[in-house]
C-alpha positions as CSV (number, residue, x, y, z in Angstrom):
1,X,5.5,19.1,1.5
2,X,2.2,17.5,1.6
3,X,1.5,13.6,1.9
4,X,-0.7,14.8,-0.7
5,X,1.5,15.8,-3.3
6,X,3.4,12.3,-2.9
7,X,3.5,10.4,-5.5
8,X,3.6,7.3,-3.7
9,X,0.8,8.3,-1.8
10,X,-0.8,9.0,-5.3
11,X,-0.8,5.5,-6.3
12,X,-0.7,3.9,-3.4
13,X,-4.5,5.5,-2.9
14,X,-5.3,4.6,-7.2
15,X,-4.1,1.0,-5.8
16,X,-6.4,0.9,-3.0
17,X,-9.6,2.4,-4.8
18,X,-8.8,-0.2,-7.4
19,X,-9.1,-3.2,-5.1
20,X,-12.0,-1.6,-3.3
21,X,-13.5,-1.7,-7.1
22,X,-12.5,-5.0,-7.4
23,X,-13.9,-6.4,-4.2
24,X,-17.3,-4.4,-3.8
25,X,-19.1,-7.3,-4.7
26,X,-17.4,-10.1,-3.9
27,X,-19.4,-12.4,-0.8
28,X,-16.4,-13.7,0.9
29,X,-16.5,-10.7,3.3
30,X,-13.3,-12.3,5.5
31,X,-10.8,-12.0,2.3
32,X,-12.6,-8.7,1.2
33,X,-12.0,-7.2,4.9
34,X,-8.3,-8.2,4.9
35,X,-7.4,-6.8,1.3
36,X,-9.2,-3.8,1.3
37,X,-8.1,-3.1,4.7
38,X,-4.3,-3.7,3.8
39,X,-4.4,-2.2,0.8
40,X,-6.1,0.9,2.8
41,X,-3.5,0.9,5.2
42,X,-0.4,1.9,2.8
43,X,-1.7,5.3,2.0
44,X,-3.0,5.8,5.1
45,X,0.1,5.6,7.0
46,X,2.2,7.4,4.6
47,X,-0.3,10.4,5.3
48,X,-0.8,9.5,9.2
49,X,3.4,9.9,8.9
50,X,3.5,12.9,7.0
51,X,1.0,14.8,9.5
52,X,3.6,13.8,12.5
53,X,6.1,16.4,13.7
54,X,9.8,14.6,13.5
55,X,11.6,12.4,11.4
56,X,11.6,9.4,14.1
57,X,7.7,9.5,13.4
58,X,7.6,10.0,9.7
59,X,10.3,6.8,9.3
60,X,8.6,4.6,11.4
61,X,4.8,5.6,9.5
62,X,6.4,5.1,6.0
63,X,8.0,1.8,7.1
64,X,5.0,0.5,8.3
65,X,3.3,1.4,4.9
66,X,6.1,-0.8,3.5
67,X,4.6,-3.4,5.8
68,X,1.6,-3.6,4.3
69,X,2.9,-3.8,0.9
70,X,4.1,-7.2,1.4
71,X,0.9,-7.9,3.1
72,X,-1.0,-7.2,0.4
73,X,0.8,-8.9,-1.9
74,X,0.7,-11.9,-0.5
75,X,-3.3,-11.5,-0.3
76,X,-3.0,-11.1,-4.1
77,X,-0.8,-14.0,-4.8
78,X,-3.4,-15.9,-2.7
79,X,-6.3,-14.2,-4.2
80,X,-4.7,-14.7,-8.2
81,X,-4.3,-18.3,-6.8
82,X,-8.1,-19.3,-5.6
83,X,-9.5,-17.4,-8.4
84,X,-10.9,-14.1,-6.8
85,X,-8.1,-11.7,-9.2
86,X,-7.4,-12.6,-12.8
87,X,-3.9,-13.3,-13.1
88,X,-3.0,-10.3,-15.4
89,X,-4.6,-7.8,-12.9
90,X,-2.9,-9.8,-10.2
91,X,0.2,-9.3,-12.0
92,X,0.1,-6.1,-12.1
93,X,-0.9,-4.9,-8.5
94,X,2.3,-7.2,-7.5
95,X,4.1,-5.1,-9.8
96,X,3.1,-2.2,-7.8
97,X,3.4,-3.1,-4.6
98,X,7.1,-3.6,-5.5
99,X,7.0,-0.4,-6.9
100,X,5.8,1.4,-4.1
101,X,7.7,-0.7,-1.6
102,X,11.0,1.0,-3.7
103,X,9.3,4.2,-3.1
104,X,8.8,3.9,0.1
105,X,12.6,2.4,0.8
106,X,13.9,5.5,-1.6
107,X,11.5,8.2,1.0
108,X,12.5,6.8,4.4
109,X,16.6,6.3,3.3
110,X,15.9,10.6,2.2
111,X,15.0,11.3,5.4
112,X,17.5,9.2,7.8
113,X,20.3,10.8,5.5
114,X,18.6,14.3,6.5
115,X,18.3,13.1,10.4
């Protein structure tokens, strides 16, 4: 299987566009950077696992993928909370990032039953 035929890796990229969206004109270039970069980094280290050989590899990409779903989550409760995301979009890209952390849980517990 692809990384692209994931459907975590799916939405975790229509999560990152979205923020990159959100941010492109925004001045504060520090809190830009950070949440564009973490939001960046989930579907690009469920891809960077996928293209590994072994399931050592693959585990340890996807967990740090989960990693930066709490990261950025906590750059949205922050950025909801000084005013950058409205609190109903903020809401929902938390939602999300729960989502895909379950997603990504879900993926890395299929392949340490298969190892």
């Amino acid at each position: 299987m692809r990384f692209e035929d994931l459907e975590v890796w799916k939405r975790a990229a229509r999560l990152s566009t979205n923020i990159y969206q959100h941010f492109s004109d925004s001045r504060d270039f520090g809190f830009k950077d950070q949440i564009t970069r973490s939001s960046l980094s989930i579907a690009s280290n469920i891809a960077e696992g996928y293209e590994r050989i072994g399931e050592k590899d693959r585990i340890r990409f996807l967990n740090y993928a989960k990693g930066s779903c709490g990261e950025l989550r906590t750059q949205i409760y922050i950025g909801t909370q000084i005013g950058y995301i409205d609190r109903q979009v903020g809401k929902l890209w938390v939602e999300e990032t729960h989502e895909l952390s379950r997603m990504l849980y879900g993926l890395m517990n299929h392949f340490r039953k298969q190892g």
